[in-house]
C-alpha positions as CSV (number, residue, x, y, z in Angstrom):
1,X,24.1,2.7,-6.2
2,X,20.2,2.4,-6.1
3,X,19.8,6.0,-7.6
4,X,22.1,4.8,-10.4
5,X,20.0,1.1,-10.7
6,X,16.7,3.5,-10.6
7,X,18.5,5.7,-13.7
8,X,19.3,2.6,-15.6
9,X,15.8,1.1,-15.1
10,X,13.9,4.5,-16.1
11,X,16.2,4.6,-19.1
12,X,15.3,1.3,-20.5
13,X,11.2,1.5,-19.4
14,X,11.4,4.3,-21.3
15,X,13.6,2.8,-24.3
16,X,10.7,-0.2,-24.4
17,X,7.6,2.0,-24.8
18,X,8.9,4.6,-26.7
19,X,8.1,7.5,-23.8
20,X,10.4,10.6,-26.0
21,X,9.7,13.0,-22.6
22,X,11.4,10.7,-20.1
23,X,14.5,10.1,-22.8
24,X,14.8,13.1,-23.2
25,X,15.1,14.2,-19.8
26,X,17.7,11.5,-19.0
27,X,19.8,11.8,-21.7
28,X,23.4,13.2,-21.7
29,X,23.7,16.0,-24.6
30,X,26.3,14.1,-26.1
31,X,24.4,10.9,-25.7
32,X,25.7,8.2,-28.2
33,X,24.4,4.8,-28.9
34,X,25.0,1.5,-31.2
35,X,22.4,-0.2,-31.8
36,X,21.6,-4.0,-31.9
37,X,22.6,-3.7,-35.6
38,X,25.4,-1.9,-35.2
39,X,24.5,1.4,-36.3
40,X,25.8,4.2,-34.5
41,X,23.3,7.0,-33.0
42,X,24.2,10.4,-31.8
43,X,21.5,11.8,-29.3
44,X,19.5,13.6,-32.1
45,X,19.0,10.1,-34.1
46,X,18.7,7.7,-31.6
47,X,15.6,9.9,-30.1
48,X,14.0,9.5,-33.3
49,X,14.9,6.0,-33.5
50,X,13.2,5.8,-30.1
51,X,10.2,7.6,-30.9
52,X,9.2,5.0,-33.4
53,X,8.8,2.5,-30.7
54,X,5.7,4.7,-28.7
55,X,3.1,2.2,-27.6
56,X,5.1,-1.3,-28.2
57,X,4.6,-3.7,-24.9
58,X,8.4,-4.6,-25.2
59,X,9.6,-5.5,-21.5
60,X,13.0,-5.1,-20.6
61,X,15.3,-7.3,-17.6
62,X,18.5,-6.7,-16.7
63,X,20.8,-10.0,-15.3
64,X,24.7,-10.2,-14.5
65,X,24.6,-6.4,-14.0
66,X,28.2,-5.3,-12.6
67,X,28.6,-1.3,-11.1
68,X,32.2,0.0,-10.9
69,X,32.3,3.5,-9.6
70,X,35.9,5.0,-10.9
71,X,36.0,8.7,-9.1
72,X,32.7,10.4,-10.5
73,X,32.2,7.6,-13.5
74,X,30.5,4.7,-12.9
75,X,31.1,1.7,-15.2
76,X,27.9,-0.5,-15.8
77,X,28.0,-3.9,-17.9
78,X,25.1,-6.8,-18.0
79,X,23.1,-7.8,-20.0
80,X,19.6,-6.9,-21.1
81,X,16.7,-9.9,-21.7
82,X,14.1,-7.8,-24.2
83,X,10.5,-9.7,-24.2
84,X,7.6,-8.9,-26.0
85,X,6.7,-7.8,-29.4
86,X,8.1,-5.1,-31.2
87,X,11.4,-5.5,-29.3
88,X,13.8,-5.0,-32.9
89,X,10.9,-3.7,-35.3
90,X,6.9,-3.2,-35.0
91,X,6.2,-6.3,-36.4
92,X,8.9,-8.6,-34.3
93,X,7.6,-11.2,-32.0
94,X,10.3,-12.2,-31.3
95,X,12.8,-11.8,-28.0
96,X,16.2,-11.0,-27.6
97,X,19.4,-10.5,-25.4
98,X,22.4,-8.0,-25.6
99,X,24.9,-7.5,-23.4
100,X,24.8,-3.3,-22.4
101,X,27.9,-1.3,-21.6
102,X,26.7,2.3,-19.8
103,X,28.9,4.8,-18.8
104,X,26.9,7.2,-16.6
105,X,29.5,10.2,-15.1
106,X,28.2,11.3,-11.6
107,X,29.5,15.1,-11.5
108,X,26.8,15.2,-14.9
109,X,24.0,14.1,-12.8
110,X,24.3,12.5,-9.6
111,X,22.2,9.7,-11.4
112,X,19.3,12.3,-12.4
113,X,18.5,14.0,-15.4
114,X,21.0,14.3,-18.2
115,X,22.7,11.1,-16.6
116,X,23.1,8.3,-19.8
């Protein structure tokens, strides 16, 4: 479980500031996402989605996270405290909380590359 807790956390360091290179080498090709206002993302438009955050100082915590490995799937829910400005646009200074559902499959990526 701590290679999959280390996936997670590069994921969302990554997510905060923006860094494209480390998304892109942790994320499933058929990597799908809905965002905080409930717009849906294929891997292709969440990337660039992504890439508009480069150089925010958003942090991101994690609380109430629950792992449930189900044969080569694990099954991650929690939720996700985002600090700092530019957590939902540049010019937010604002924080936030959403709950996060993950569904990392281990044959994929034994919690490496090409994992979310």
């Amino acid at each position: 479980m701590a290679d999959l807790d280390a996936a997670m956390r590069r994921f969302a360091e990554a997510w905060a500031g923006g860094d494209i290179a480390v998304l892109e080498a942790v994320l499933s090709p058929s990597y799908t996402h809905t965002d905080a206002f409930g717009e849906f993302h294929d891997r292709s438009s969440w990337l660039e989605y992504a890439q508009r955050r480069t150089g925010r100082t958003t942090r991101i915590g994690f609380r109430s996270l629950r792992r449930r490995l189900v044969g080569d799937v694990a099954i991650v829910t929690g939720i996700n405290d985002i600090e700092g400005s530019g957590a939902l646009s540049a010019s937010d200074h604002s924080d936030f909380t959403i709950q996060r559902k993950a569904i990392p499959h281990l044959s994929l990526c034994r919690w490496g590359p090409t994992c979310l």
